[in-house]
C-alpha positions in Angstrom: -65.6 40.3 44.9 -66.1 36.5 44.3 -68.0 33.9 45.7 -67.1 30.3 46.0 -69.5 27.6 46.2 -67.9 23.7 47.5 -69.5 21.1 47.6 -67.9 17.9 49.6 -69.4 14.6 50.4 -67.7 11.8 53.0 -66.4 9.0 52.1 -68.8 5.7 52.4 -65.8 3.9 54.6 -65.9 6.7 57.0 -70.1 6.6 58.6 -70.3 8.2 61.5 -67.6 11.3 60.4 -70.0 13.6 60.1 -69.7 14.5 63.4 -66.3 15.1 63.1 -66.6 16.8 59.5 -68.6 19.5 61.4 -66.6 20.1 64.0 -63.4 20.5 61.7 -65.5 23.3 59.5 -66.7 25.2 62.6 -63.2 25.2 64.0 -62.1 26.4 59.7 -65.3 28.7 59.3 -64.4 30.5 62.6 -60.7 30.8 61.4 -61.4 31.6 58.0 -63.7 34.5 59.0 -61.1 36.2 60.6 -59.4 37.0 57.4 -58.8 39.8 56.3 -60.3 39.2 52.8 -62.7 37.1 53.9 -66.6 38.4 53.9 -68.5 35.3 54.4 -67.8 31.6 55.1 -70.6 29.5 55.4 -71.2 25.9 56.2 -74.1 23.8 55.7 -74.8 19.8 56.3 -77.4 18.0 53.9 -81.4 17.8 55.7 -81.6 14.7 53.2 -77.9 13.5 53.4 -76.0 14.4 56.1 -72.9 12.9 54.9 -73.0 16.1 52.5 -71.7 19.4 53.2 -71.7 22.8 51.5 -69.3 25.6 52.0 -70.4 29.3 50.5 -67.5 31.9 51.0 -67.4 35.1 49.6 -64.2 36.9 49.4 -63.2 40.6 48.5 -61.0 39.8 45.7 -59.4 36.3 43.9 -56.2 37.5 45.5 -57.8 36.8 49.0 -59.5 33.3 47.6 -56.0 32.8 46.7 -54.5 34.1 50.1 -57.0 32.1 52.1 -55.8 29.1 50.5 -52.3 29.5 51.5 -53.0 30.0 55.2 -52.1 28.0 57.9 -55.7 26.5 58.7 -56.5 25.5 55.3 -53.4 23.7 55.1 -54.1 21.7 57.8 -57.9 22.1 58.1 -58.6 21.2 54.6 -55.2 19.2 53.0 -54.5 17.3 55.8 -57.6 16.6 57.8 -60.8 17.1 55.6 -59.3 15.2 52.5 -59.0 12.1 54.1 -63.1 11.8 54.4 -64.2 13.1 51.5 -65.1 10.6 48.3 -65.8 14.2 46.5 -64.7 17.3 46.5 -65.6 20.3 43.9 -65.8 23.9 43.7 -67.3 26.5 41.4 -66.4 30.2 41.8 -68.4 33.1 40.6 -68.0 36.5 40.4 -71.3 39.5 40.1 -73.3 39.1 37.2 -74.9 42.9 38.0 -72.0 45.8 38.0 -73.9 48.6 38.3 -77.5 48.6 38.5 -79.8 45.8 40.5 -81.7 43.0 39.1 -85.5 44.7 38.6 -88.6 42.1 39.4 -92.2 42.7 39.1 -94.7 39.8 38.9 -94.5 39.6 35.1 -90.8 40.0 34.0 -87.6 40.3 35.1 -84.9 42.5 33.6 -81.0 42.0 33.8 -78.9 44.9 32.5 -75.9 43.5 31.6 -74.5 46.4 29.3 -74.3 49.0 32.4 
């Protein structure tokens, strides 16, 4: 499993897309959850900064990070319509930090087992 985490903000020529922006990303979200890989696609607008959005998608595999980017929607969701308002656009991706047993926590220390 993976999880990738965007970060996109509009451009300053386009004020008032966010309206827009949102509407394009519950239309992709909704799309995007119907994949096959696909186990969790988030989006979020900025409390602060609402020309800001954040995207967290999870995904079974890279193969289906890779297969979701090759779809339809994203092709025209993201590379033709987003791209146009965005001044930024990044993206981390992560993948489990704990294989096999869970992150212990008590009030005065936290263990990671990273050699399980």
């Amino acid at each position: 499993m993976i999880t990738v985490s965007r970060t996109t903000r509009l451009a300053p020529a386009r004020a008032g897309a966010a309206d827009a922006v949102r509407e394009l990303l519950t239309r992709h979200a909704a799309a995007s959850r119907a994949e096959p890989g696909c186990l969790q696609f988030d989006a979020h607008q900025g409390i602060d900064n609402p020309d800001e959005f954040a995207l967290v998608e999870r995904y079974e595999s890279p193969a289906a990070f890779a297969e979701h980017r090759r779809t339809p929607h994203f092709r025209r969701n993201v590379e033709t319509e987003l791209v146009g308002l965005l001044t930024a656009r990044s993206w981390t991706v992560f993948g489990p930090a704990l294989r096999r047993r869970p992150l212990t926590c008590s009030p005065s220390a936290i263990e990671i087992d990273l050699d399980s």
